[in-house]
N, C-alpha and C positions, 0 to 999 in steps of 0.2 A: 542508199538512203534517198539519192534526188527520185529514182521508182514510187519508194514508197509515200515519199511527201508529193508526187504528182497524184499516185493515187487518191490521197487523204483529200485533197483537194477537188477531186472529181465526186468523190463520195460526196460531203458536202455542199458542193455546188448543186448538184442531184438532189439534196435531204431539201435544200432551202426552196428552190423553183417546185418540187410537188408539195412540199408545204404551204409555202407563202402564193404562187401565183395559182395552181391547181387542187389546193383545199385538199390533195390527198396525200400525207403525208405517208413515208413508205419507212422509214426507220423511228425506233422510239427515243423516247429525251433523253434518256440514260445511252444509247449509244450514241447518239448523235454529240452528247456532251464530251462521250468518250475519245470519239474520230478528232472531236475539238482541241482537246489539251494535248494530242498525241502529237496535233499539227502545230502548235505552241513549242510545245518542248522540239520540235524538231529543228524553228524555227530559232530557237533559243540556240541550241546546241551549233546550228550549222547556218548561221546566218549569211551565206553566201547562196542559199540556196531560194530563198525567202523572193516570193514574187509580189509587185503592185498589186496585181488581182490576189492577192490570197485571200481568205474568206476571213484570217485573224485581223483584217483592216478595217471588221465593222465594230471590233471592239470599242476604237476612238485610241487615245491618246497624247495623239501630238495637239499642243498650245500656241494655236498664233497671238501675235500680238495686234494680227487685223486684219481685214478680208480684203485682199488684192482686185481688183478694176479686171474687167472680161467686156470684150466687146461682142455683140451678138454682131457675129457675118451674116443673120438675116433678121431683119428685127422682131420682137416680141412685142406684138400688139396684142393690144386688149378689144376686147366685145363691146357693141352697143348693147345697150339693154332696153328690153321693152316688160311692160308691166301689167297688161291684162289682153283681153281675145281680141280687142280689135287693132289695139300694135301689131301683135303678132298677124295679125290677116293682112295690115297695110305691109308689113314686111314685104310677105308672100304675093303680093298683087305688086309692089316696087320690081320684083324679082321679074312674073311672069310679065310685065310691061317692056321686057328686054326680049321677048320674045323667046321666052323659056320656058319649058314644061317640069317645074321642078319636082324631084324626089330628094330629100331632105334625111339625113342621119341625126337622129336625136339623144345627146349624150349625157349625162349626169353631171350636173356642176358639183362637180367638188369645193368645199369649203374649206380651201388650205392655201398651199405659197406653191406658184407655175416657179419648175423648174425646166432650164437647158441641160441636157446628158449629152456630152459628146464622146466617140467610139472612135478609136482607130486599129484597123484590123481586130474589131469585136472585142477592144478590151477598152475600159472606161478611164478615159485622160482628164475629165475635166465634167462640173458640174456649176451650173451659175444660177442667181436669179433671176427674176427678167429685171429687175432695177427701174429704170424710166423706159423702158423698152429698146433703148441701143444700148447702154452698160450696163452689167448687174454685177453681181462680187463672184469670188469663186470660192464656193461651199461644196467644194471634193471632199475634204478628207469628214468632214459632216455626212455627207450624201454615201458615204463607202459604208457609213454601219447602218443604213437601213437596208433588211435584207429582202424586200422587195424592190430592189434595184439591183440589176443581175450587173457582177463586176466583169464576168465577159460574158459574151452573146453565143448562140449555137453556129455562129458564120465569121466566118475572119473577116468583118466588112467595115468599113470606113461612113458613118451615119450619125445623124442629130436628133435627137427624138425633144416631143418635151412633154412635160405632164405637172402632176400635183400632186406634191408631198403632205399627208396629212395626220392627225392623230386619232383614231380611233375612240369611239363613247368609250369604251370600257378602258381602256390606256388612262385617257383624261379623265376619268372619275376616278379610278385609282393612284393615281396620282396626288387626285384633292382628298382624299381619305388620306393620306401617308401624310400630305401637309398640315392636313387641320391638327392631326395628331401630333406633331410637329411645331404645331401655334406657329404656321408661315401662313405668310396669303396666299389665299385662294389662287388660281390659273382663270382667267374670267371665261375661257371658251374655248372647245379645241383649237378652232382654228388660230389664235393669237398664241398658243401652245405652243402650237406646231413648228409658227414663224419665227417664238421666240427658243425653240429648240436648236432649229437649225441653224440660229446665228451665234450659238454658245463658239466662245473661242475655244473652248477644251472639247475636242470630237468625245470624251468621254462622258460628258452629258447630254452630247445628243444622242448618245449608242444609248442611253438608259433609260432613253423619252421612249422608246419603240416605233419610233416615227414608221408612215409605209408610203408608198407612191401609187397610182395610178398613171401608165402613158397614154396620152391621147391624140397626142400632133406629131405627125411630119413632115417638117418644112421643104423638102425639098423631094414628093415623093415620083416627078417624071422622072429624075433620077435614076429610077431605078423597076420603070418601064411600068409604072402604076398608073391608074386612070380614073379612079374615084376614091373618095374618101375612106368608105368602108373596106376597100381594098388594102388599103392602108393603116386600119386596126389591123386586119387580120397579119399582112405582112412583120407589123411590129411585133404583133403577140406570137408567131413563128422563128423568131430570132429571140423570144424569150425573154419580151418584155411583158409585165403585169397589163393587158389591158382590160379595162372594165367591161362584166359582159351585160351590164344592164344599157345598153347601147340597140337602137333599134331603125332600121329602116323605112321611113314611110312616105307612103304614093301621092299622098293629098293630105292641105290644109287640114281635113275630117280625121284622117289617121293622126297627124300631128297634135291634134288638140285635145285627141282619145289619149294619148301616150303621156301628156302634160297631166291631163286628170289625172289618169290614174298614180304616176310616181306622187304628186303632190299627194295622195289622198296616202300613200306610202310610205313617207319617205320615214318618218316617226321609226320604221322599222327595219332600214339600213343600219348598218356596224358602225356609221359614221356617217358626217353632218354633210346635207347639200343644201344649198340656199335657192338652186334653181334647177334648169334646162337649156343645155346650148344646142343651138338649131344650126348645122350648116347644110349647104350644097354640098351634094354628093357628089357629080360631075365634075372632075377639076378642070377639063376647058371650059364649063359655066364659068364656071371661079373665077378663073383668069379675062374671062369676060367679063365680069361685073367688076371686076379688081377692087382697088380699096380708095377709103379716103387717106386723108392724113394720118387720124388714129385709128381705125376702124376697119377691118373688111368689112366689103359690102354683098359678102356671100353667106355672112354667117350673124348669130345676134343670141345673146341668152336671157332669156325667161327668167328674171326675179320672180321669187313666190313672195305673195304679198304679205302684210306686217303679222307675225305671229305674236296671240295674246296669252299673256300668261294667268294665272291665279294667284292673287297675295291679300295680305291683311290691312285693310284700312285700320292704321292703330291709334291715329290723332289725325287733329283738323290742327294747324296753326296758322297764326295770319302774319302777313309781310307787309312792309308800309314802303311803298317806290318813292322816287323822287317827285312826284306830284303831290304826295299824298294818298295816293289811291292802294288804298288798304284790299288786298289780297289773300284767302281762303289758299291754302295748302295743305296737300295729301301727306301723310308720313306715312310712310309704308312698311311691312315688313320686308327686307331686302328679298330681291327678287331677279334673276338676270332675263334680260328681255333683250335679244338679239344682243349679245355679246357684252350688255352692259350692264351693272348691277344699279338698279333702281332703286331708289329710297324716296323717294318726292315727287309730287307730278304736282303741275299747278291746278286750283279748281275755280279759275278764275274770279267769279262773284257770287253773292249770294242767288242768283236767280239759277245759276248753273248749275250750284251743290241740291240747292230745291228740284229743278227737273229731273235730274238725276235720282232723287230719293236715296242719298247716300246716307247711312248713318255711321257712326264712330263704332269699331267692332266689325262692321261687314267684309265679308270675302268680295273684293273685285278683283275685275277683269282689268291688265293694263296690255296696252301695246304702245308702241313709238310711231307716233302722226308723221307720215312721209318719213317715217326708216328713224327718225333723228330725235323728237321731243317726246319725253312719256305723258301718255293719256292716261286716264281713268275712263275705261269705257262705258261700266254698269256695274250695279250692285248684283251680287246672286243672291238674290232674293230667299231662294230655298232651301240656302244655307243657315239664314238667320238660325240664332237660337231665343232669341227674347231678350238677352243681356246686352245688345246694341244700345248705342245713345243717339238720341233725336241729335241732328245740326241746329246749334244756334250760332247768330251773325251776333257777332260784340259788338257794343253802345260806343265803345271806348275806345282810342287811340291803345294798341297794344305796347306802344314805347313811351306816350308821356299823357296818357292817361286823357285825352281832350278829346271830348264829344265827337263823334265820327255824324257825316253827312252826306246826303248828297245832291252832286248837282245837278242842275234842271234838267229836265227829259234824259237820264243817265241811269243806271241801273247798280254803279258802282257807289262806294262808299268813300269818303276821304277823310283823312286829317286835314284840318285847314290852319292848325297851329303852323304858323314860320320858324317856331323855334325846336322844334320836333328836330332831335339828332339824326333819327332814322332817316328821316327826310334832306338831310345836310349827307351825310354819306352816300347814300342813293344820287343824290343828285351830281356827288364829284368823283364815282365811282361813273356817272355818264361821259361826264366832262372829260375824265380822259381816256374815255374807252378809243377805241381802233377809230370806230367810224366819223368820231368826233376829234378829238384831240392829239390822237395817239401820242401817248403818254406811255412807252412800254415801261413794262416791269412795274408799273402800278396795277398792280390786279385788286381783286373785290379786298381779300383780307388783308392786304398793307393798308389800304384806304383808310379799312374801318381800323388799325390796330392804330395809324396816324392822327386818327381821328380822336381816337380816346384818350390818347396820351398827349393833346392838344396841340399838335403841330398842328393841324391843318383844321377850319372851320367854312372855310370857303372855297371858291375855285382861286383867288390871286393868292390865298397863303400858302398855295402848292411853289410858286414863284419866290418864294421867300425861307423856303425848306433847308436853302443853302446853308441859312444860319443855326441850323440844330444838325450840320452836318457830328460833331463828334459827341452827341445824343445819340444819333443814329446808328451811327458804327457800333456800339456798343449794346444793341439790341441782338437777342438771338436770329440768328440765320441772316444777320446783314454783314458786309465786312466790307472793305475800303474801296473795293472793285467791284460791287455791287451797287453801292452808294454813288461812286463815282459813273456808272453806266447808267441810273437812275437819272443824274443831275445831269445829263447829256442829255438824256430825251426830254427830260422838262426843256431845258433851253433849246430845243429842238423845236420844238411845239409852238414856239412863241412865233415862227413862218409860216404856220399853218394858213391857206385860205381863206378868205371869209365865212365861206357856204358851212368850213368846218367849225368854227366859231360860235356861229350862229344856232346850229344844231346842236354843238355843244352846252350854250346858255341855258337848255334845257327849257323851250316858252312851251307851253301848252299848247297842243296842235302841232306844233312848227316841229314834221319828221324831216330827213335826209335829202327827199327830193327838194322838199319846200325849200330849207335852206338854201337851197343852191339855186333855185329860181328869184329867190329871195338876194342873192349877192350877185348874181348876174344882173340882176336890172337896178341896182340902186350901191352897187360898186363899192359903198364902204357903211360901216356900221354907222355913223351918223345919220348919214341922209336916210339908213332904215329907221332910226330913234326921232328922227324928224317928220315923216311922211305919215299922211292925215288918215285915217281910216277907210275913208272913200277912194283914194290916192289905190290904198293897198286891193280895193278890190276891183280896181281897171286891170288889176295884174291877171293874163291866164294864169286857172288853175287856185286862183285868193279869193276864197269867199269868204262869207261876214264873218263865219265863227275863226276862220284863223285870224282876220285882221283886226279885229276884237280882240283875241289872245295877244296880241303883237303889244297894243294899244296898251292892254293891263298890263302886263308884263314891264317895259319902259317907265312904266307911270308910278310906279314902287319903287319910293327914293332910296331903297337898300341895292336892287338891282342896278337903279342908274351909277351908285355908288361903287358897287363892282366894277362897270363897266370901265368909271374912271380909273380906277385902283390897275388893272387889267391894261388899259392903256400907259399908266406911269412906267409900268413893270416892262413894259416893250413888247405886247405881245403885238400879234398885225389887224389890223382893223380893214383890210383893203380886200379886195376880191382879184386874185393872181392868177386864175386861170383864164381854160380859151373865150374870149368872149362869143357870144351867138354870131353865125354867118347867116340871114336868112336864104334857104335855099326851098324854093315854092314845093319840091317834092315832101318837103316835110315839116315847112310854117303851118302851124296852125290845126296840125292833123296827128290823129291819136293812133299808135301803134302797138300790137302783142306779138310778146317772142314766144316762139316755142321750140323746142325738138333739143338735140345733142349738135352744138355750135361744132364748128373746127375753125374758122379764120378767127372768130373771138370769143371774147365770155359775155357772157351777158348786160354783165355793166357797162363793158366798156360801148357798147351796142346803144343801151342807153344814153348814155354820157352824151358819143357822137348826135343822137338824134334831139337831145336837149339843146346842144351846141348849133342845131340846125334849124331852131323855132319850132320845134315839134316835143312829144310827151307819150310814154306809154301808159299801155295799161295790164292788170294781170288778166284778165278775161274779155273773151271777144262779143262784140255787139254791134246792133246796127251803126253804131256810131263809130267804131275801128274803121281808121283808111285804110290799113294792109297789114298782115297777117306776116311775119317775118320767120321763116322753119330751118332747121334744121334736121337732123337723121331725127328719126322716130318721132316727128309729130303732135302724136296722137290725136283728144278729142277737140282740143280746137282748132284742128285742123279739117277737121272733120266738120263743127261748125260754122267755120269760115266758109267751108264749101256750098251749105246750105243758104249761107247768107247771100252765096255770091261777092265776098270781099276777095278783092286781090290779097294772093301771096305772095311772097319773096322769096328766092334764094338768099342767099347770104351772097353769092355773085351779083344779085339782081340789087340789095342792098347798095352794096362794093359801087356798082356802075350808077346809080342815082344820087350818093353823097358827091362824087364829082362832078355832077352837073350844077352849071352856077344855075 
């Protein structure tokens, strides 16, 4: 018997690797299904014979109750990314500036979840994800039913490969045909599929997704007497791993930008989704010569393709009223996914906007997501038209309380100017205790508005007062005594909030995030802001007349001073708690832009510091920028800082000038 079930086992190891990774499959369904139950029933009958690799382990089965902690023995870093020809050419001139003549392997980003495969003596022990890049979980008995992942190797050898597991167009549309039929929701994108396959606790629903892998990395290939990278495809895919062969070798910048064209112009007609092109060094003593940053090697970088636009139905125009007032024009869309997300609405900001556009109600447009993240409306397709479109018109009228809409001086937008406007009472305490104002968690838009209706809450101090409809509350669907109670933590939470956060919050017209906080750094509590003359506010860098004007109206509406007071009763802080300004001459009085992929910080806090130093940035570079502050990739204001001749920075160079008194 143990003869026969080794051979059954070889049979199918053989069926699945010319199938799955050589496209020639050499036995048909029917027997292969055959060799299948034969090694089941054997496995049944004589389970002492029953091996870890057997190939009945891609079926799934076993149920965790949670994915156990893997530490990666080498870490799993992620890519810089750059985003059109001249990133990628400053890449390549960073590189050859080390005195390197590069040849570069160009390899398909897959659009899926990097997995760790670890081998011992060519059989597979352990599968993880990268997690944060030193822990990920362990997703074995997941990773054993995808049979593009050989459960032993052609070589008894001790090895770490890693790659990407993902789901196939035709897997994931079929899948969404079995749901819709189903009346489940949709899967929004393979790739979220894929991620959410792999993490099923019962390995028998990830064996049913058809997940497949691609390898593409070997972390440790001197090892094992290799020398370049593509030596290292080949090596894995000899031991009988899936490697991708749309993978290509080029001499020069020129080949590399030839090889990007064309996949991009392509890729539409791949089995399965890529989002880009990863560029590395081919020489691994380059490699080891450029080494890395913190998160990043500095040998390698992937090619985002830029925002893909789709086609859908402009089916209505409706309008929004913010917390100023300022009445808003929006897209209703026929749903639509646009990089992974299903779109229903895009803003069309004012009426001047929907006019250049020539949008009318009915039209096919074009949408994409501005910088990866918000949906646009880009154009109408005009050729589409069929005649039954409707002209756009702008309403006279407040859409929530029916009052005359306007606008103000030299502005293009429309307002309600009514005070008593609900829409405009929501909006405005749906600011007050957003993140960047109040944080108020667990008050999101639609609690707001449902507290708002059912009148608990008309102002920002009756959020402070909420306490008293706590067993109201409780008894609302989807609230319950530990949700209420974790709500009424961060309200009182909120009331130590810093000035700058306050202030922002109050919602004045003009007065954004930075303002604020230039705004509570020099006048330290909310009084002396409610007391300081209008002239007073425009000695302030960065206070011109239109904010201190706004400042002025704003205070001078005995309903808002009335807040204020209410607001003070209530205990909230009126004082400005953070660092006060150090003047430091490197950066009093002087305007600075960030750019590139940080590693010692993020960007605010970048900022933060240099407000804290009598200095101010900006988002774009001019004659007026003192210094130019970069990190990895750059790009073009980097590029025009150099024309300008403005000093740059490292983020070291940063580092060693805030310690200078």
């Amino acid at each position: 018997m143990k003869e026969r079930y080794e051979e059954l086992i070889k049979i199918i190891n053989e069926a699945d690797y010319n199938y799955h990774t050589l496209d020639k499959p050499t036995i048909s369904d029917q027997e292969y299904d055959k060799y299948l139950r034969e090694l089941f029933d054997l496995e049944y009958q004589y389970p002492e014979l029953k091996r870890e690799d057997s190939p009945t382990q891609r079926a799934g089965g076993k149920v965790l109750e949670g994915f156990e902690k893997v530490t990666h023995k080498i870490p799993m870093l992620s890519l810089s990314n750059v985003f059109n020809e001249s990133e990628i050419i400053n890449f390549d001139e960073r590189i050859k500036k080390e005195g390197i003549n590069p040849k570069y392997v160009c390899e398909l980003k897959i659009d899926g979840l990097s997995v760790s495969l670890q081998y011992e003596k060519g059989k597979l022990i352990k599968a993880a994800t990268r997690g944060d890049g030193t822990i990920g979980e362990d997703i074995t008995n997941n990773v054993k039913t995808i049979k593009t992942v050989p459960l032993t190797l052609n070589k008894e050898i001790d090895i770490e490969v890693r790659g990407e597991i993902y789901m196939s167009k035709e897997v994931f549309n079929k899948i969404n045909e079995n749901r819709k039929q189903e009346g489940k929701e949709l899967l929004q994108n393979p790739r979220n599929a894929a991620a959410g396959s792999i993490r099923q606790l019962d390995s028998k629903v990830a064996a049913s997704r058809k997940l497949e892998c691609w390898i593409y990395h070997l972390p440790n290939p001197e090892d094992y007497g290799i020398s370049t990278h593509k030596e290292a495809l080949q090596f894995m895919s000899e031991l009988g791993f899936r490697v991708n062969p749309n993978n290509k070798l080029v001499n020069n910048i020129k080949e590399l930008l030839e090889f990007i064209e064309f996949q991009t112009e392509n890729r539409d007609n791949l089995p399965y989704e890529i989002d880009g092109i990863v560029i590395k060094l081919n020489n691994l003593s380059e490699q080891k010569k450029l080494g890395y940053t913190a998160k990043y090697p500095k040998w390698a970088t992937a090619y985002k393709f830029p925002a893909k636009e789709v086609l859908t139905k402009l089916i209505d125009i409706i309008f929004t009223v913010g917390r100023t007032g300022q009445i808003t024009p929006n897209a209703v869309l026929e749903p639509v996914i646009v990089q992974g997300s299903t779109i229903r609405r895009a803003t069309l900001h004012n009426e001047d906007y929907v006019t250049k556009k020539d949008l009318k109600i009915g039209d096919i447009v074009s949408i994409r997501k501005a910088a990866d993240v918000i949906p646009e409306v880009v154009e109408a397709i005009k050729e589409r038209r069929t005649g039954k479109e409707k002209e756009f018109e702008m309403i006279k009228f407040c859409p929530i309380c029916n009052s005359p809409l306007m606008k103000k001086d030299g502005q293009v937008d429309y307002y309600c100017f009514n005070q008593n406007c609900d829409r405009k009472h929501i909006e405005a305490i749906i600011h007050f205790a957003s993140r960047k104002a109040m944080n108020i968690d667990g008050l999101g838009d639609r609690i707001v508005e449902d507290f708002y209706n059912l009148g608990f809450i008309h102002k920002y101090s009756d959020l402070y007062k909420l306490h008293e409809y706590k067993k109201d509350l409780v008894e609302l669907e989807g609230f319950g005594d530990k949700s209420i109670d974790n709500l009424m933590e961060a309200i009182e939470k909120s009331k130590e909030q810093s000035l700058e956060k306050l202030i922002f919050g109050l919602g004045i017209p003009n007065v954004g995030e930075k303002t604020a906080k230039v705004l509570a750094i020099h006048y330290e509590t909310l009084d002396n802001l409610i007391e300081a003359t209008e002239e007073e506010l425009t000695n302030i860098s960065d206070i011109g007349n239109i904010i201190a004007k706004s400042i002025k109206e704003y205070f001078a509406l005995s309903f808002n001073k009335e807040e204020v007071e209410k607001l003070k009763e209530q205990g909230i802080n009126m004082i400005y708690t953070g660092e006060k300004i150090q003047i430091n001459e490197n950066f009093y009085n002087k305007t600075f832009v960030i750019t590139g992929t940080l590693e010692k910080y993020t960007r605010d806090e970048i900022e933060s510091k240099i407000e804290l130093l009598g200095g101010k940035t900006s988002s774009s570079v001019s004659k007026k920028t003192s210094a130019l502050i970069v990190g990895s990739n750059p790009g073009s204001k980097y590029e025009k800082a150099q024309k300008l001749e403005i000093p740059i920075w490292s983020e070291e160079d940063f580092d060693n000038l805030i310690k200078e008194d």
